[in-house]
C-alpha positions in Angstrom: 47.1 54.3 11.0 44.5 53.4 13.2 40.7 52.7 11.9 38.4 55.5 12.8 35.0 54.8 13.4 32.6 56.9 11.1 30.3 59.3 12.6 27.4 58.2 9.9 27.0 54.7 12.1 28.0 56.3 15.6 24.9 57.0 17.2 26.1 58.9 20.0 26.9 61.7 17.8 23.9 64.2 16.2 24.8 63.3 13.0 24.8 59.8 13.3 21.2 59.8 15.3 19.8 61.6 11.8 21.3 58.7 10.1 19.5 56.0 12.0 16.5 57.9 12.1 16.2 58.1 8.2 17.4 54.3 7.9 15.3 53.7 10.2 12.2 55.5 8.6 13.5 54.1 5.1 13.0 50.4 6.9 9.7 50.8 7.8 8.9 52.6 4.2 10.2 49.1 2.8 8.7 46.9 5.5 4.7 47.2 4.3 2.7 50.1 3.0 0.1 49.2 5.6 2.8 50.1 8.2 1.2 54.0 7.1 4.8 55.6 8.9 4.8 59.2 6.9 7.4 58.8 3.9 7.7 62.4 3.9 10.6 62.8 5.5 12.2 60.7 3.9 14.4 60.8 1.0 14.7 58.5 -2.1 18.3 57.9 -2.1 18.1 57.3 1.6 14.8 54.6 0.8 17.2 53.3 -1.6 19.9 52.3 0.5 17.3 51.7 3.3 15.3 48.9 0.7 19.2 47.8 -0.3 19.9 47.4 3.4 16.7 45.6 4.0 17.4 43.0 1.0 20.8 41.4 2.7 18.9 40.7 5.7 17.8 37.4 6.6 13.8 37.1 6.2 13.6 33.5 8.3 13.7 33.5 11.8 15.5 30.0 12.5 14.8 28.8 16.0 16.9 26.9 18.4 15.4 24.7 20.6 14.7 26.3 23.9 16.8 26.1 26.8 15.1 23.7 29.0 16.4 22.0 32.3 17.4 17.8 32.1 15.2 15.9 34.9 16.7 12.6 36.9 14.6 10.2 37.4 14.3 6.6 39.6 13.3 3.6 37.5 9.4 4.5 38.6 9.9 8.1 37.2 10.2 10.2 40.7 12.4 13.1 40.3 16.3 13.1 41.6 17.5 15.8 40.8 17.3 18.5 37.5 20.0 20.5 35.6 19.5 23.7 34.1 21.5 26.8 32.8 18.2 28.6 32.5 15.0 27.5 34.8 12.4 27.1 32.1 9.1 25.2 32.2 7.2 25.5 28.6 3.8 25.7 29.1 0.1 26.4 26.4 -1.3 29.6 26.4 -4.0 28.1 27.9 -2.1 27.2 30.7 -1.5 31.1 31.2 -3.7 33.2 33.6 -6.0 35.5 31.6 -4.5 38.5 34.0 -0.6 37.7 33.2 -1.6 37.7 29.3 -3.5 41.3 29.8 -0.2 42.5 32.2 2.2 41.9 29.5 0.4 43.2 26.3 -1.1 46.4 28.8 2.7 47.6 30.0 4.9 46.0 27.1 2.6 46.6 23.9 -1.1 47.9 24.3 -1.2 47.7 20.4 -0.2 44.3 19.9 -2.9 42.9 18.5 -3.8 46.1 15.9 0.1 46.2 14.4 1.8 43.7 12.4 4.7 43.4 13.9 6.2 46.9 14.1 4.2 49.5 15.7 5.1 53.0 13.3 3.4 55.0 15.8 5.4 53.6 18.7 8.1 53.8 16.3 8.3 57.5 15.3 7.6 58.2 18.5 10.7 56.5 20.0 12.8 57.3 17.0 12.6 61.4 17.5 13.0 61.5 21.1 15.9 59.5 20.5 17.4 61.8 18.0 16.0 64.9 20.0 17.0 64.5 23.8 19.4 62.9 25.6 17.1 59.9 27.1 16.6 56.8 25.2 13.2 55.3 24.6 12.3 51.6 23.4 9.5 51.3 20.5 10.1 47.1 20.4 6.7 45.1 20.4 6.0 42.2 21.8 7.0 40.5 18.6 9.9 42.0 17.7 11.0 41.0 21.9 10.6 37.4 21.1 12.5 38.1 17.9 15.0 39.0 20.0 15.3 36.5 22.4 15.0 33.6 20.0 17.9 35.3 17.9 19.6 35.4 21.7 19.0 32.0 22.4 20.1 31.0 18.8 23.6 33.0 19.4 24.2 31.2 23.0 24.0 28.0 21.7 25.8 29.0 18.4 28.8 30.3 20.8 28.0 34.1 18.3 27.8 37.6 19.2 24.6 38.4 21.4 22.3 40.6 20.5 21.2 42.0 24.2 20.1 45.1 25.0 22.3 47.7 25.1 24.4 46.3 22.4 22.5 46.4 19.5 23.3 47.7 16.1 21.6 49.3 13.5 21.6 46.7 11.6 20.9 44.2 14.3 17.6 46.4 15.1 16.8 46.5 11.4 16.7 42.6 11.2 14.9 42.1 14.2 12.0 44.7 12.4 11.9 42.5 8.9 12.0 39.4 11.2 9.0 40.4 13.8 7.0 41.3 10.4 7.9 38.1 8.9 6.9 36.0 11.9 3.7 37.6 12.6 3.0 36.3 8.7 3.9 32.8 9.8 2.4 33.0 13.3 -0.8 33.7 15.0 -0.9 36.7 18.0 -1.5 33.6 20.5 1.2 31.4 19.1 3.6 34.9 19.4 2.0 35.6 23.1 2.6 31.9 24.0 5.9 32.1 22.5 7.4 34.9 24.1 6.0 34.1 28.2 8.1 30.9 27.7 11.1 32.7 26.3 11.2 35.5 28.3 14.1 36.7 31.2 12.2 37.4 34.5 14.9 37.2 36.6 18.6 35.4 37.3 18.2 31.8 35.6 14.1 32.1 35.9 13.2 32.1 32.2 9.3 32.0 31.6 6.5 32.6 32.9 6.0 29.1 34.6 8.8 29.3 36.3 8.7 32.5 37.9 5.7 31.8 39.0 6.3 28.7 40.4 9.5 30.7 42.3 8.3 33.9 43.2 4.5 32.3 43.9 5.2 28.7 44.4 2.2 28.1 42.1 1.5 27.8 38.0 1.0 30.2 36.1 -2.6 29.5 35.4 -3.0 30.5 39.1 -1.9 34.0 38.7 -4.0 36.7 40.2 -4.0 40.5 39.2 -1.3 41.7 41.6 1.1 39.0 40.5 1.1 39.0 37.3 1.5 42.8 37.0 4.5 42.1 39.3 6.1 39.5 36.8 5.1 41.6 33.9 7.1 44.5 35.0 10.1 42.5 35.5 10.6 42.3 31.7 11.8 45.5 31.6 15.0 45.1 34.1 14.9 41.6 35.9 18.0 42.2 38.3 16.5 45.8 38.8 12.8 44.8 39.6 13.5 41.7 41.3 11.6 41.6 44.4 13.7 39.9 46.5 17.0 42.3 45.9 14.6 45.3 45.1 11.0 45.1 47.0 10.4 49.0 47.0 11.3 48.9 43.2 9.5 45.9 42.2 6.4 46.9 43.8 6.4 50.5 42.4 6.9 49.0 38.9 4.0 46.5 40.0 1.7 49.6 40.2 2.8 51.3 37.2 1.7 48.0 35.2 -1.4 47.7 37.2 -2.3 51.2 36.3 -1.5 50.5 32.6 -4.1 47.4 33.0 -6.7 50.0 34.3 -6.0 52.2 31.0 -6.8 49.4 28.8 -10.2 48.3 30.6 -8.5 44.8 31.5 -9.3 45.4 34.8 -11.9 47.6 36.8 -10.9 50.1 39.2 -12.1 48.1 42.0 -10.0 45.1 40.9 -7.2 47.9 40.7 -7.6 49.4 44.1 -7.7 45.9 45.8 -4.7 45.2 43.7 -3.0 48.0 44.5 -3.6 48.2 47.9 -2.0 44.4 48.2 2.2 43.6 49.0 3.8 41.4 47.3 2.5 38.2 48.6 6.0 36.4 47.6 6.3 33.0 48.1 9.9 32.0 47.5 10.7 28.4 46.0 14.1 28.0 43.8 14.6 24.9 42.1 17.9 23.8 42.9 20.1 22.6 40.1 22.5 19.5 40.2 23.0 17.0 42.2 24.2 18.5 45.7 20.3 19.3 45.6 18.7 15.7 45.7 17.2 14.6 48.6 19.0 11.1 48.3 21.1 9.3 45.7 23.1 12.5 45.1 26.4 9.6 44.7 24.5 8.0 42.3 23.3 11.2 40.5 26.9 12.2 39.9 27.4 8.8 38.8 24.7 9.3 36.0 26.3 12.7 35.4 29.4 11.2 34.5 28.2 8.7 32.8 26.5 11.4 30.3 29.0 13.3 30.0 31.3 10.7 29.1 29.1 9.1 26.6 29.6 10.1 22.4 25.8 9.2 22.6 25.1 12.9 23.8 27.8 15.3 22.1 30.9 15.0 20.1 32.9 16.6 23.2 32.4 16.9 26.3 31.3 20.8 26.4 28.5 19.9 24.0 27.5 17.3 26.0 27.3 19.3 29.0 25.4 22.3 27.2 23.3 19.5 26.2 22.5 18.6 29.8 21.8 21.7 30.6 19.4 23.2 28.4 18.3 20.1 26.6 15.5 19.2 28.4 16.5 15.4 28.9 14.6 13.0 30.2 16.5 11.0 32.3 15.2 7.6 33.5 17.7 5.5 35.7 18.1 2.2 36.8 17.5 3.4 40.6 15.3 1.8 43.4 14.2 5.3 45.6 13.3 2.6 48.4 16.4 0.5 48.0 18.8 3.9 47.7 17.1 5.3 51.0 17.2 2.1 53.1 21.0 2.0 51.8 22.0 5.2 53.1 20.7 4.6 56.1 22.6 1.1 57.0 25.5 3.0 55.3 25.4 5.9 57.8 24.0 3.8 61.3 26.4 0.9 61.3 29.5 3.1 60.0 28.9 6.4 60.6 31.4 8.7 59.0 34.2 8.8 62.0 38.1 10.6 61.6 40.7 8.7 63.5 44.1 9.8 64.4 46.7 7.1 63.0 49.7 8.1 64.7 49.9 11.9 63.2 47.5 11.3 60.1 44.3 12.0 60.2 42.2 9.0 58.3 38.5 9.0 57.9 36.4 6.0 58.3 34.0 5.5 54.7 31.5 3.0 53.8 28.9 2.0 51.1 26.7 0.0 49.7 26.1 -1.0 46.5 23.3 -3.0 44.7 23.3 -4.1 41.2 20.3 -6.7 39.6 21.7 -10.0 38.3 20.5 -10.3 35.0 20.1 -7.4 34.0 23.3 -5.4 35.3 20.6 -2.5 36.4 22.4 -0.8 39.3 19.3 -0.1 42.1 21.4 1.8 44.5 24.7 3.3 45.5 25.1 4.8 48.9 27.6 5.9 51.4 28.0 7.7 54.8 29.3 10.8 53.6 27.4 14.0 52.3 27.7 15.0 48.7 29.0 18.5 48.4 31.2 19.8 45.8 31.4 23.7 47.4 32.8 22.5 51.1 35.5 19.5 50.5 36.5 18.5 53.6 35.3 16.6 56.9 32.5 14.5 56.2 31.7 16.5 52.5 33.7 14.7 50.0 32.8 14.1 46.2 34.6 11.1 46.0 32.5 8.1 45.2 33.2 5.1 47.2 31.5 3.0 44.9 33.2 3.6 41.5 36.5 3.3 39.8 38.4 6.7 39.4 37.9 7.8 36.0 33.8 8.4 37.1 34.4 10.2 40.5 35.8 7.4 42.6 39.1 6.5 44.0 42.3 4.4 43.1 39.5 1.5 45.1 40.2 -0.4 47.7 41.9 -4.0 48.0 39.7 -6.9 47.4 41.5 -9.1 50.2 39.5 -12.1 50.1 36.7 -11.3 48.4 38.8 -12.0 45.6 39.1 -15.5 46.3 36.0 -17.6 45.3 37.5 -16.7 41.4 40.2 -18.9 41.9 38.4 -21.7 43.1 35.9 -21.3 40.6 39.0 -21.1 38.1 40.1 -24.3 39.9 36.4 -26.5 39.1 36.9 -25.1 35.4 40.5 -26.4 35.3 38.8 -30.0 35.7 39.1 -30.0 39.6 36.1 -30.5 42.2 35.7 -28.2 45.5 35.9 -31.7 47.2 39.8 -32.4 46.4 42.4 -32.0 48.9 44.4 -29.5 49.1 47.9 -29.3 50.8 47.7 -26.2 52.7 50.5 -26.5 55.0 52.9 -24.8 52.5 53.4 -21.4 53.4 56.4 -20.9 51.9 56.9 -20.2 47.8 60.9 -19.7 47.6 62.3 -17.1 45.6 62.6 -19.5 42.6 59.0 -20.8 42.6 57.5 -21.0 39.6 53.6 -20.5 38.8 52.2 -21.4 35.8 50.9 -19.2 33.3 50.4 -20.1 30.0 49.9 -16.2 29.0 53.3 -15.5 30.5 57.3 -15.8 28.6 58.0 -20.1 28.9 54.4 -20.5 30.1 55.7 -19.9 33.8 55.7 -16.8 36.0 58.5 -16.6 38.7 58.7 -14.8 41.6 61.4 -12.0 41.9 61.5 -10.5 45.5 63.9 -9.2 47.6 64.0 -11.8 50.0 64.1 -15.5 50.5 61.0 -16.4 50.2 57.1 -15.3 50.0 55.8 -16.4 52.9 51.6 -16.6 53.1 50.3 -15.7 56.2 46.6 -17.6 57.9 44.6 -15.3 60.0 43.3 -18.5 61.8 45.9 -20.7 63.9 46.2 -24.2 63.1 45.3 -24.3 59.8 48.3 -24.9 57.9 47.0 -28.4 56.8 45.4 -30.4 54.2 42.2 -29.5 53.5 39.3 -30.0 51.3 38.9 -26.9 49.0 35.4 -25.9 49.9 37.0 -26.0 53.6 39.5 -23.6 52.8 37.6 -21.2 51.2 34.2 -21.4 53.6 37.1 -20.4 56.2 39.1 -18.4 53.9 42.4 -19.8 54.4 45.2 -18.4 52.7 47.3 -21.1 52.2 44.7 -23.4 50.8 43.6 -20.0 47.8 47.1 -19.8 46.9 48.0 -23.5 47.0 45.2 -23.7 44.4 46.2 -20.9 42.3 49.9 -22.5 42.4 48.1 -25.8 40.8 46.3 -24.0 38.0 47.1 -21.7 35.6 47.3 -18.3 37.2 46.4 -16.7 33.6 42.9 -19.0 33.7 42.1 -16.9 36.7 42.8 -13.6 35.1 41.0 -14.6 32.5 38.0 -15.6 34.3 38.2 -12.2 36.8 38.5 -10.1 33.2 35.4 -12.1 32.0 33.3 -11.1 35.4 34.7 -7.3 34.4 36.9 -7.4 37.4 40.1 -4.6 36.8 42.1 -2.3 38.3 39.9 0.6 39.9 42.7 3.4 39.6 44.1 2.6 36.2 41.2 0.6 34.4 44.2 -1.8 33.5 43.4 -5.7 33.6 44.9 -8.0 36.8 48.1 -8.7 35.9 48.9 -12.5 36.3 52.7 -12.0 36.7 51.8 -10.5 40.4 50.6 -13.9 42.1 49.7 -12.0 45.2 45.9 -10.9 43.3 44.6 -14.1 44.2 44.6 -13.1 48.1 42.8 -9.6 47.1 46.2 -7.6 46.2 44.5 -5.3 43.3 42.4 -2.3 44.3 38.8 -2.7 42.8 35.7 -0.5 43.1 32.5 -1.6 45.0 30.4 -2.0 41.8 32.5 -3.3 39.8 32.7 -6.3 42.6 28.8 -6.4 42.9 28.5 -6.6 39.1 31.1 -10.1 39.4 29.4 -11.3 42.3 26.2 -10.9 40.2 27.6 -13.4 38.4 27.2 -16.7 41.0 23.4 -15.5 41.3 23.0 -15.5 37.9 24.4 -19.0 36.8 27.4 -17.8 35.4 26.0 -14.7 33.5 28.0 -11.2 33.5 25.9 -8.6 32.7 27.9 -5.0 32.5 26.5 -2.7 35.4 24.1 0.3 33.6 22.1 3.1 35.4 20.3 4.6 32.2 17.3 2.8 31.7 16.1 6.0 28.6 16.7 9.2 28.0 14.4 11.0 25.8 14.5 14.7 25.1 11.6 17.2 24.5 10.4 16.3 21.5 10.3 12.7 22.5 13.4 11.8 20.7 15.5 8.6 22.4 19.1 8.7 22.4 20.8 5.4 22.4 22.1 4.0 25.5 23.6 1.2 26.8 21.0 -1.7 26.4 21.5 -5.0 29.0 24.6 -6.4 28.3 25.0 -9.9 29.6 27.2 -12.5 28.4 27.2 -16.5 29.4 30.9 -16.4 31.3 31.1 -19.5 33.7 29.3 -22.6 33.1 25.9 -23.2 35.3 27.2 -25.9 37.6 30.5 -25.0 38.0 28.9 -21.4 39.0 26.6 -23.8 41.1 29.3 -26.0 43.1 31.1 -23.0 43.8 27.9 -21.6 45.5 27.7 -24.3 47.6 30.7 -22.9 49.8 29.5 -19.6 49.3 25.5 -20.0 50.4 27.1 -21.5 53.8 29.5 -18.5 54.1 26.6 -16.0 54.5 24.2 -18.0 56.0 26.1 -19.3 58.6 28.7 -16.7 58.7 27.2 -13.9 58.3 23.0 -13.6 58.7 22.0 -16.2 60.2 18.2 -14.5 60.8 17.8 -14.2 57.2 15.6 -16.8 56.2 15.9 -16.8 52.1 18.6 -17.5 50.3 21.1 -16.1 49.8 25.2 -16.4 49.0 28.2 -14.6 49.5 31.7 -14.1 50.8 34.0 -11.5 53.2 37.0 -9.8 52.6 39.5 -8.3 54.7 43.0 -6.6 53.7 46.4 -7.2 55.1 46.3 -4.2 57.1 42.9 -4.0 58.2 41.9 -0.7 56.3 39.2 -2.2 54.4 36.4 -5.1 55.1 34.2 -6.2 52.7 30.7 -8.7 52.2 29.7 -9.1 48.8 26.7 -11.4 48.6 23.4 -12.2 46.8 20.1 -13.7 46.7 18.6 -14.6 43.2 17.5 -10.9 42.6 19.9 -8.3 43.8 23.4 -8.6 44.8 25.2 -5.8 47.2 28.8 -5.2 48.0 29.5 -4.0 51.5 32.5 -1.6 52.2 33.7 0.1 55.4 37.6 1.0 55.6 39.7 4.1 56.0 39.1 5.9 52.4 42.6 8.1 52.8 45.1 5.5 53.5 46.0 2.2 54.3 45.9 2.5 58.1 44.4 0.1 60.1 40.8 0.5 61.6 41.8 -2.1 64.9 41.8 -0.3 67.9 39.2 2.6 66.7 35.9 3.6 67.6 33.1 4.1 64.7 30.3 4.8 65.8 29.4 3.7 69.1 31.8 0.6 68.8 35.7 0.1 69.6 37.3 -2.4 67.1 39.6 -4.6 68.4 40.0 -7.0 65.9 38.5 -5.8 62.4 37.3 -8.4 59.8 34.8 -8.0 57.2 32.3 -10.5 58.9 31.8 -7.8 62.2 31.9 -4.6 60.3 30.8 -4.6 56.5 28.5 -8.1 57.3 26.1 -6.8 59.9 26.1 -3.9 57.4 25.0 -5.8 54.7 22.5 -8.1 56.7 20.6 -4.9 57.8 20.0 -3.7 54.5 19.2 -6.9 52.6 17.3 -8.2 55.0 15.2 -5.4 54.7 15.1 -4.8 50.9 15.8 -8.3 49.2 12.1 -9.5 49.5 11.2 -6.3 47.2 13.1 -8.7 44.5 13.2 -12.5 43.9 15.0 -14.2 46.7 14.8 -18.2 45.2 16.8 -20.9 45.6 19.8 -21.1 43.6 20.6 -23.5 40.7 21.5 -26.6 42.4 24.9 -28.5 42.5 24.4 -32.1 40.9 27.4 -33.3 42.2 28.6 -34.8 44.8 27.2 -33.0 48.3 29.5 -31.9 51.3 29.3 -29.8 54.1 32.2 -26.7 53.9 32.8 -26.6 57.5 34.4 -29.6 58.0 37.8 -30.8 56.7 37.5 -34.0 56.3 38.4 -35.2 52.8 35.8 -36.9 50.1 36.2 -40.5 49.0 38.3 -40.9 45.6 38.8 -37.1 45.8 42.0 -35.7 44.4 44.5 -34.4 46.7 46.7 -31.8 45.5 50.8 -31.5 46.7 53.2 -28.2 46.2 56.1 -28.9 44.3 58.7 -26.8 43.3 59.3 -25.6 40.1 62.2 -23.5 38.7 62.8 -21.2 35.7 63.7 -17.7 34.7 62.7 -15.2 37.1 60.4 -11.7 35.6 59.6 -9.0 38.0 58.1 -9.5 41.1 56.4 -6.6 42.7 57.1 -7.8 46.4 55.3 -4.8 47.5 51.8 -6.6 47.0 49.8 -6.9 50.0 48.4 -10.6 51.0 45.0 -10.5 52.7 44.5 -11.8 55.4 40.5 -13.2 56.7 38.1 -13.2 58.9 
């Protein structure tokens, strides 16, 4: 049999109005005997169960921190961008107009400051011609309202029932009475008045007075006149009814009802009234956006930070408290960003590869870009830009929320192939293997048969085999003629295939994916490490993200220090509480001079190569992919190093033959798209940094753009070897280079 609901707690019916009224009366009989409601009426069984009622309520009013909105900041504490579920600004009393204080008490609670917490007069009053008409009338004070709404704002965040008007109980009007005469024991009539502006609804996500009047005013609310602040007083009552902008005939009828209630109470004078009255509404619109679409710049890297928060155990156990946390926490957030770094980036980003679709043969690719910048020695990440706009509610065309810059589980995609930018690890692998950049190698092998063996020491038998599908793996040069012997500083300064992979086929290809895991280099898509048993990573094979590629190019201008990439520099919350963060993580990975011989080929690469009109130091290297979809410069001076990317972010297609921006491509290498890219924008920042000379090499000196081969150095043959044969993924693609 179904539960019926008993008419003694159903209000709607006669009987149960009587009910409440004498449980009700019986309260306030309990309450205090200063409340002075005539006990007349009331009966002593119904006091009884009234004072028994009373005594399983709670007499603490427990607080929950106030929702408050998280602010982004740049490094120098300029705001990026702020997230909020409610738009609240906490401000002092005294930081409170006079007029707003004397709008609120005169049309919510004239008596505030003569009851203690329950008005009985107000009371009786609402309570019989609730019992005795059909219309309902409120008897809350301002107290027992900011009971209210601190029990509300207690319930949110406790994911309980709401106590909201319209769906109160008995007993959750009953609690909110003992609670409004308990906290006006605890607290003065200012602390109350303070505490209930900065709690209050005004209107949508505009909670407090601060904030509505710094949206509906666009100024403090310190700076409220007479006619405003009667308009945001009479909000309180219906928000979404009396809000001006749905409702300006409503709000500013409700405006002069308050106004008139001001007169009543000799706040005002009735000149001050009539001048008031007289007046519109003066509105003066300003919504603070929410999230990241809203920053002006750095929106890429505000998602970034986003993620980064929301992926961290540091601020939640899961990732739903971490977001409420975010949201009405009040953070702090202070990044690693550079505002004059970020904005110069996204302009080179979006001049010298504006965003551009191209038809490639029936698909329709899209031409991205970005720029990167991390700090070497420190790991502090001072911008991250590319040429598209940020916009998570129109995917599509040029809006994307797909972040160039980082790996895929923090926004970005499966990255892009390396190509040669990969390369300088294996040569610096090759000095740590006991060889010098001056020995000879034998690049006219371009030919590893299907039963060559590489070494690999972390691989079955210490050799990894090649398993294709066809004869041989054949290694391609992008420049003609230079299937020869050359010195190794030569073959990488002109980034020569068979002269990288000659070199790897010498070492032990598991040194170099030990060194490119050391310089946190790893699979963008899958976060899994470079797997040694597909040779075809040392000509740029593996997909990898901008930053992580800046952060291990960091490394050569840093003598051989990896420091992990971070943008949270501190994040406090409002009661000035730090949470922990990732601190600067660096770790000695490559010893000084080998880092420094190495740097030797690379200083020429970008000097000569690449920005010739820079005039401080700097050091770097290009990349290109086999099919020409992506082109890279990653390069450094002693106090920033940026990764340059432009390709075609939905597919491998090539970019030859394409127009971006105001330029056709016929040929497309790294050094005439993402180069002049990155000379732009580090020519015009670097100088904001250190830009010194690097360590120096103490060995032996040569010049990188000639071939010729150093007395007493090593040369360094191809030979065959055989063995067992694991998987080969001949699907790889080789690079080829600019």
């Amino acid at each position: 049999m179904a539960n019926r609901k008993s008419p003694f707690f159903d209000t709607a019916t006669t009987l149960g109005k009587i009910v409440a009224f004498l449980g009700v009366s019986a309260l306030c009989g309990v309450l205090a005997a200063g409340l002075m409601l005539p006990m007349a009426a009331v009966g002593g069984a119904t006091a009884t169960a009234g004072g028994d009622m009373l005594d399983q309520l709670p007499a603490e009013l427990k607080e929950e921190p106030l929702s408050v909105p998280s602010r982004v900041l740049d490094k120098d504490g300029n705001l990026l961008a702020t997230f909020y579920a409610e738009n609240r600004v906490p401000v002092s009393l005294d930081k409170i107009s006079q007029n707003m204080q004397d709008a609120i008490i005169s049309i919510e609670d004239e008596r505030f400051y003569e009851h203690s917490g329950v008005d009985p007069r107000g009371l009786t009053r609402a309570v019989i011609n609730n019992v005795t008409s059909d219309s309902t009338q409120g008897a809350s004070t301002l107290t027992q309202q900011y009971v209210n709404n601190v029990l509300v704002n207690a319930q949110y965040l406790n994911n309980e029932r709401t106590t909201i008007s319209g769906t109160k109980t008995v007993a959750d009007k009953l609690r909110e009475m003992k609670l409004a005469v308990a906290v006006e024991k605890e607290m003065s009539k200012e602390e109350i008045l303070e505490g209930y502006l900065n709690i209050v609804l005004f209107s949508g996500r505009v909670y407090g007075v601060e904030a509505a009047a710094r949206y509906f005013f666009n100024k403090n609310a310190a700076d409220l006149n007479i006619q405003e602040s009667a308009m945001l007083a009479g909000m309180v009552q219906s928000p979404n009814g009396y809000n001006p902008e749905n409702n300006p005939e409503g709000a500013l009828k409700r405006r002069n009802i308050v106004l008139g209630a001001m007169l009543d109470n000799q706040v005002i004078t009735q000149a001050e009234y009539d001048e008031a009255v007289d007046s519109d509404l003066g509105l003066d619109i300003t919504p603070l956006q929410s999230g990241c679409m809203s920053a002006d710049y750095g929106n890429y890297f505000c998602d970034y930070v986003k993620g980064t928060i929301l992926n961290s155990e540091a601020f939640g156990p899961d990732y739903e408290s971490r977001e409420r946390l975010l949201a009405r926490g009040g953070l702090q957030i202070t990044t690693t960003l550079d505002s004059t770094l970020q904005k110069e980036a996204e302009r080179a980003a979006r001049e010298h590869a504006p965003y551009t679709e191209i038809d490639s043969g029936g698909h329709t690719d899209a031409v991205g870009a970005s720029l990167v910048t991390v700090e070497p020695g420190t790991g502090n990440v001072r911008a991250m830009a590319q040429n598209t706009n940020f916009d998570p509610a129109a995917e599509g065309d040029q809006n994307t929320t797909l972040n160039f810059s980082v790996d895929k589980p923090l926004g970005g995609s499966n990255g892009f192939q390396a190509g040669s930018t990969m390369k300088p690890f294996t040569f610096l692998s090759w000095i740590e293997s006991g060889h010098s950049m001056t020995d000879t190698l034998d690049a006219r092998t371009n030919t590893y048969p299907k039963m060559a063996q590489f070494q690999g020491s972390c691989a079955k038998d210490g050799t990894i085999p090649l398993r294709i599908d066809r004869p041989a793996w054949t290694v391609r040069n992008a420049i003609a003629g230079m299937n020869k012997p050359m010195r190794a500083d030569y073959g990488l300064y002109w980034s020569i295939n068979t002269a990288t992979v000659a070199a790897a086929y010498a070492q032990d290809l598991c040194g170099i994916t030990d060194l490119v895991g050391r310089v946190g280099i790893h699979n963008a898509g899958t976060g899994e490490p470079i797997n040694p048993l597909n040779p075809a990573f040392v000509l740029g094979a593996e997909e990898v993200s901008p930053l992580m590629m800046a952060s291990a190019y960091a490394t050569f201008a840093d003598d051989g220090n990896y420091c992990e990439p971070r943008v949270l520099a501190e994040v406090k919350d409002t009661r000035g509480n730090s949470y922990q963060i990732p601190p600067v993580n660096c770790e000695k990975v490559a010893d000084t001079q080998d880092v420094a011989e190495l740097n030797n080929t690379l200083k020429a690469i970008a000097s000569e190569r690449i920005a010739q009109d820079i005039t401080f130091p700097i050091a770097g290297k290009t990349g290109t992919n086999n099919t020409s979809s992506s082109t890279w410069f990653i390069g450094s001076t002693t106090g920033l190093t940026t990764a340059s990317w432009v390709g075609n972010f939905r597919d491998l297609h090539t970019l030859e033959g394409h127009t971006i921006g105001d330029v056709t491509y016929d040929d497309v290498w790294g050094s005439i798209i993402a180069g002049p890219m990155w000379a732009d924008y580090m020519g015009t920042v670097a100088e904001n940094y250190e830009t010194n000379e690097f360590t120096p090499y103490d060995g032996p000196a040569s010049d990188p753009r000639t071939m010729g081969s150093r007395e007493g150095g090593e040369t360094i043959t191809v030979e065959g070897r055989g063995g067992p044969q694991p998987y080969y993924d001949p699907s790889a693609v080789v690079s080829t280079e600019d």
